[in-house]
matplotlib code that plots the C-alpha trace (Angstrom):
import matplotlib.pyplot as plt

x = [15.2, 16.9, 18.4, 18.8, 16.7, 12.8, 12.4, 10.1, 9.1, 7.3, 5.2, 2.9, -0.2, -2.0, -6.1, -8.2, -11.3, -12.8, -11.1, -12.9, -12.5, -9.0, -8.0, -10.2, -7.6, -4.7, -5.3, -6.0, -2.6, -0.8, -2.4, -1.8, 1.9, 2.7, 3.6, 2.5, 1.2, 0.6, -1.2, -0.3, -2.7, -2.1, -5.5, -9.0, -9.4, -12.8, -11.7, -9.0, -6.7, -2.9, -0.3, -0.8, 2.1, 1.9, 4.8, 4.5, 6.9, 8.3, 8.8, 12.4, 14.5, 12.0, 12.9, 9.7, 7.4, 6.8, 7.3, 4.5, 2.3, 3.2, 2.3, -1.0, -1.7, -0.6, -2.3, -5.8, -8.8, -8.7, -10.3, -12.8, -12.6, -14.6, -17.3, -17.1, -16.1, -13.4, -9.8, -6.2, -3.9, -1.3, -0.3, 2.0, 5.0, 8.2, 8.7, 11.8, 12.9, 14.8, 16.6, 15.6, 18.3, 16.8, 14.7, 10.8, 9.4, 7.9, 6.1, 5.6, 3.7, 1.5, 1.0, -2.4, -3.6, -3.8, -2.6, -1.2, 2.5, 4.1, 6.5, 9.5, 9.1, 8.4, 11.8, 11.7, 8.7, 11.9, 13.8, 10.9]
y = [2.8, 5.0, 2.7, 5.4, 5.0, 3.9, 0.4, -0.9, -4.4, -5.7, -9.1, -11.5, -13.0, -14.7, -13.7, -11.4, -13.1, -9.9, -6.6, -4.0, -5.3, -6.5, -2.8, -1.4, -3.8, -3.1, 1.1, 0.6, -1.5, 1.1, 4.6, 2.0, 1.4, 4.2, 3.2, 3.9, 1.3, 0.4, -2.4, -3.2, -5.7, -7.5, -8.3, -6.7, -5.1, -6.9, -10.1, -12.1, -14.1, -13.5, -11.4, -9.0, -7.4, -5.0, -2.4, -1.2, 2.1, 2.8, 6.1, 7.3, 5.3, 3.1, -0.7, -1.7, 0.1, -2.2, -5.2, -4.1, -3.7, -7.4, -8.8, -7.3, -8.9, -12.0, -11.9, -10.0, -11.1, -9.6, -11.2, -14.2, -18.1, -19.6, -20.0, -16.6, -16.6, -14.0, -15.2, -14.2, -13.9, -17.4, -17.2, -14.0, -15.3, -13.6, -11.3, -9.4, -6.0, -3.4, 0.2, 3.3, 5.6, 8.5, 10.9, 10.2, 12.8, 14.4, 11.3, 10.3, 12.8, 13.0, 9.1, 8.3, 5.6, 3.0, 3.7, 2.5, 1.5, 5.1, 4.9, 5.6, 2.7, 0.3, -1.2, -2.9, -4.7, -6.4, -7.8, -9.6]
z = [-11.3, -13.8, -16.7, -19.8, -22.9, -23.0, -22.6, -25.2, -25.6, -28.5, -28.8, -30.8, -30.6, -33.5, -33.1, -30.8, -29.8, -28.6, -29.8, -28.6, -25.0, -25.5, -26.7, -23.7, -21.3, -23.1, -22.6, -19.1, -18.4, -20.4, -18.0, -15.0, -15.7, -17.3, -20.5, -23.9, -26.6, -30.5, -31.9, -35.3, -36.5, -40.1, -41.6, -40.2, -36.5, -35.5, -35.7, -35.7, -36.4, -38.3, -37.4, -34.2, -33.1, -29.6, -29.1, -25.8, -24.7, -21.0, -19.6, -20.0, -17.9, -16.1, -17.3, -14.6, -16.7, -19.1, -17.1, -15.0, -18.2, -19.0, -16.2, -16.1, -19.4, -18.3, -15.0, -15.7, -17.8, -21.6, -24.0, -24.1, -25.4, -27.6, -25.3, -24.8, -21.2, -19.8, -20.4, -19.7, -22.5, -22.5, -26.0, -26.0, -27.8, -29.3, -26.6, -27.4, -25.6, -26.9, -25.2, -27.4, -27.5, -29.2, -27.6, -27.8, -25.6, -27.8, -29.3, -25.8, -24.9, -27.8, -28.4, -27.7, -25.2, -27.9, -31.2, -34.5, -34.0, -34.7, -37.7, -35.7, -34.2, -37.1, -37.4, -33.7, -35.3, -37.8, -35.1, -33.3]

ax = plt.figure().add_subplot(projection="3d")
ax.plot(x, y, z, "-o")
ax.set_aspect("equal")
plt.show()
């Protein structure tokens, strides 16, 4: 469905049990859906806990894009509990999505799988 703009949606979770697995998930939803995605992660990478914020980027015009990437994090084993078993992700919280006007193709095309938030994008991080 053609709705103008890249749909970008950008969320918060406060630890990573398991980062390297969780960032192995995270790529794959992003090549399945189509999207692209940053993690912007406030303290150290292996580890933890604090302020994780995901920006994840639809094709232009595709509003399903992103949804589909969301519910594949919702639905899918990413990371592990304490007991180190395989769990889905239940604590995604201040979901808030946002139309980007100007044109990313560039960016688009040369954003890697899973990334750093590009700067561009850092003021949707503000209003979530």
């Amino acid at each position: 469905a053609e709705y103008g703009g890249h749909h970008a949606v950008v969320y918060s979770l406060d630890h990573i049990r398991n980062s390297k697995v969780y960032f192995k998930s995270l790529t794959r939803f992003a090549r399945e859906s189509g999207c692209k995605c940053g993690v912007l992660v406030a303290g150290t990478r292996e580890g933890t806990s604090g302020s994780i914020r995901i920006v994840v980027v639809g094709p232009n015009g595709d509003k399903e894009a992103p949804k589909g990437f969301l519910m594949r994090h919702r639905t899918v084993n990413v990371d592990v509990d304490s007991k180190g078993r395989p769990c889905k992700e239940r604590l995604i919280s201040n979901i808030s999505w946002h139309i980007i006007d100007s044109d990313l193709e560039e960016l688009f095309q040369t954003w890697a799988d899973i990334s750093e938030v590009p700067a561009c994008l850092h003021p949707l991080l503000q209003h979530s």
